[in-house]
ZALO-567640 format. One record per residue (C-alpha): x, y, z; residue in three letters. Coordinates in pm, whole numbers, padded with zeros to 5 digits, always signed. Last residue first. Layout:
XYZAla/...
***
This chain:
-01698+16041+13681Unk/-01951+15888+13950Unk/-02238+16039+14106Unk/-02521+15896+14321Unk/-02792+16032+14511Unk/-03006+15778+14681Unk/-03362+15833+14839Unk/-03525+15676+15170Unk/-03918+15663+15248Unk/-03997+15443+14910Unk/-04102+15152+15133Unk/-03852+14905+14969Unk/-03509+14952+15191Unk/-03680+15089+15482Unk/-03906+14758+15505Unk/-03544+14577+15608Unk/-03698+14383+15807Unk/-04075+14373+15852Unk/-04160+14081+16057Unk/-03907+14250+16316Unk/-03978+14598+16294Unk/-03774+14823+16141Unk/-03504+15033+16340Unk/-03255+14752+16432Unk/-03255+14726+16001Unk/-03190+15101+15977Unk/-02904+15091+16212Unk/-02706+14804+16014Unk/-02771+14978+15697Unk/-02626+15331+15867Unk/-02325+15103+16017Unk/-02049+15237+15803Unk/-02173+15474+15536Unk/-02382+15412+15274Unk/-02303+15373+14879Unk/-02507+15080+14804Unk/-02868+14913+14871Unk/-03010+14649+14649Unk/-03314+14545+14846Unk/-03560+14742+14638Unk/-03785+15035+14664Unk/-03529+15280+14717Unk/-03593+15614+14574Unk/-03298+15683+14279Unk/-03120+15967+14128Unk/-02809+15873+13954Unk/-02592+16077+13791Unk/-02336+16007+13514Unk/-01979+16101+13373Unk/-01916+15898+13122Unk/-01726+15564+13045Unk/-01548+15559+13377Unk/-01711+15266+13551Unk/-01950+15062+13318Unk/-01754+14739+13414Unk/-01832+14736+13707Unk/-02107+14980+13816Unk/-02118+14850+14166Unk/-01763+14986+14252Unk/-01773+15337+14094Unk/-02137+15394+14341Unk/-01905+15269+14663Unk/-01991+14959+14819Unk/-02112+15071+15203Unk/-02435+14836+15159Unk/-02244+14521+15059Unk/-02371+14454+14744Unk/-02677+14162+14673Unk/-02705+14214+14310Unk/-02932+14395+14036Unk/-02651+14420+13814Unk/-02588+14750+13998Unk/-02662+14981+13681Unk/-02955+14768+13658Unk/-03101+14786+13973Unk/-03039+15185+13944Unk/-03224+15184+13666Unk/-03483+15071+13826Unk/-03528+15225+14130Unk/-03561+15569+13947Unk/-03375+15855+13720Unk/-03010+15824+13551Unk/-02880+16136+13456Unk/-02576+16099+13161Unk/-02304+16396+13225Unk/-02114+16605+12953Unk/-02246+16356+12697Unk/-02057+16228+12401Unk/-02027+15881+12620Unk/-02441+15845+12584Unk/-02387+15910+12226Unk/-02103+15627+12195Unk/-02310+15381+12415Unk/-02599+15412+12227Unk/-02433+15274+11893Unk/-02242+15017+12068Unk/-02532+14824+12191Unk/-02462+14499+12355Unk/-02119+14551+12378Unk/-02043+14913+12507Unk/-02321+14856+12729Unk/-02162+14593+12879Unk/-02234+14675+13254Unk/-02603+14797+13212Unk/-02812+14505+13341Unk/-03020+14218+13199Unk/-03358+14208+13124Unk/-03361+14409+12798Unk/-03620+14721+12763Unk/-03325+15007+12783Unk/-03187+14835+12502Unk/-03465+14879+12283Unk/-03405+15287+12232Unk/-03084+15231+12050Unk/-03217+14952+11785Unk/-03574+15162+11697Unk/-03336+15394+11499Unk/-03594+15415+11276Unk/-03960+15323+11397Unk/-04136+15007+11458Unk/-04066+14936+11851Unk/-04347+14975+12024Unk/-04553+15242+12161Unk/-04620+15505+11985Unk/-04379+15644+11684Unk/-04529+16004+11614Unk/-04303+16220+11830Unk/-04008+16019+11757Unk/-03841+15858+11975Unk/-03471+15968+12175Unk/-03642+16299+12212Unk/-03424+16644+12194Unk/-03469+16945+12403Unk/-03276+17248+12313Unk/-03362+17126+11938Unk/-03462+17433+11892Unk/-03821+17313+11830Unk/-03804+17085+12140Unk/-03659+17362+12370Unk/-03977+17620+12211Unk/-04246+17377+12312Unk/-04095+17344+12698Unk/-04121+17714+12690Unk/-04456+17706+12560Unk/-04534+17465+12833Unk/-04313+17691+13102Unk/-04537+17975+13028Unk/-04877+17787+13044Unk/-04812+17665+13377Unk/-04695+17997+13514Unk/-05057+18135+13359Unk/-05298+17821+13527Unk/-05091+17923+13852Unk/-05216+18268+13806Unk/-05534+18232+13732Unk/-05548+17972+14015Unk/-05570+17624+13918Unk/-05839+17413+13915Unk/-05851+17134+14233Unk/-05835+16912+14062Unk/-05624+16973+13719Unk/-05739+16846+13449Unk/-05996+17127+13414Unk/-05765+17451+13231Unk/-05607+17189+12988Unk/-05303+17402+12897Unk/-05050+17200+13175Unk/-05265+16883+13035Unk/-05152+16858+12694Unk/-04738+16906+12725Unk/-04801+16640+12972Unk/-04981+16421+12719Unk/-04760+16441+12463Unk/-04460+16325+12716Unk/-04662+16033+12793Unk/-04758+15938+12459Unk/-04330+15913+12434Unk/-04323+15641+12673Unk/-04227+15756+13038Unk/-04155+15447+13317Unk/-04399+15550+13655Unk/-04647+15240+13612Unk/-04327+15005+13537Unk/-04186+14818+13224Unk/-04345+15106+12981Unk/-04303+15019+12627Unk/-04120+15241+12399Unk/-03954+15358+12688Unk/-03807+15740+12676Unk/-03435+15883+12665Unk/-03490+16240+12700Unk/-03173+16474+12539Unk/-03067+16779+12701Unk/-02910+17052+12558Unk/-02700+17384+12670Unk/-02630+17259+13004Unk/-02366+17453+13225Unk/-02438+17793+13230Unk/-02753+17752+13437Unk/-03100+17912+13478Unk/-03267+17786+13107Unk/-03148+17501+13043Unk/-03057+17329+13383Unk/-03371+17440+13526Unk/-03573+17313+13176Unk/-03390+16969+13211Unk/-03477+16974+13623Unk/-03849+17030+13537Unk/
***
């Protein structure tokens, strides 16, 4: 949905590429059978409980064939193929692996040199979920006013990216002075720090 808004009501986006899991490391993580499916169910009149309105079924249909017409203009562009399943046994396989290694983000530009030059050949790289965000962090224990630039180390600077993120880990970053501190007197005792996992709380983070 926020692809197809910045396609088709902005001036600023003119392509955007999805960067799916060939396995899935989480429930919510998107493999490329994932993406078939959706396309699948927005035209399947009785997945949907309750069943859409007429009307509802129709908007759905329109931004499917929409969504059909960005991939075959190449508005929309997959990082795997449509065919490749899960796993990693299709060309170009190399790029899309990184995103299943255990460590973080910061060398990027060393452990996989080919993804890093098409990710710094974007106007802006979007960054979507708790777990990325662990990894653009390191996954460490940051002061909770660190700035965004400061907890991507090394990775600072090398494109313009976004990160959208609901906390559901400890690693907290970019508040101001004393909002951590607050939220911990707000939890209950034998449940500190709950706000930090519980999902309640979002991030928006942007660095150039």
């Amino acid at each position: 949905m926020l692809g197809d808004f910045l396609v088709t009501h902005t001036k600023f986006v003119s392509k955007v590429v999805f960067h799916l899991k060939c396995i899935p490391w989480f429930v919510s993580d998107a493999t490329i059978s994932d993406f078939s499916f959706l396309l699948s169910c927005m035209v399947t009149p009785n997945f949907f409980e309750p069943v859409p309105t007429a009307s509802d079924a129709a908007a759905l249909r329109t931004l499917c064939e929409r969504w059909k017409k960005h991939l075959a203009d190449g508005t929309f562009e997959l990082s795997i193929p449509m065919d490749a399943g899960l796993g990693l046994q299709f060309p170009g396989s190399e790029k899309a692996a990184y995103w299943h290694r255990p460590d973080g983000y910061w060398d990027l530009s060393k452990d996989n040199e080919i993804l890093f030059r098409e990710l710094k050949e974007s106007g802006l790289v979007i960054f979507k979920g708790d777990l990325n965000f662990r990894k653009l962090s390191c996954d460490l224990r940051w002061p909770p006013t660190s700035t965004y630039d400061e907890i991507l180390g090394p990775l600072k600077g090398s494109f313009p990216m976004l990160c959208l993120r609901t906390c559901k880990s400890q690693v907290i970053a970019g508040l101001d002075d004393g909002v951590a501190e607050q939220l911990d007197l707000e939890d209950c005792p034998e449940l500190e720090r709950k706000w930090r996992v519980s999902g309640r709380f979002g991030l928006i983070a942007f660095s150039r």
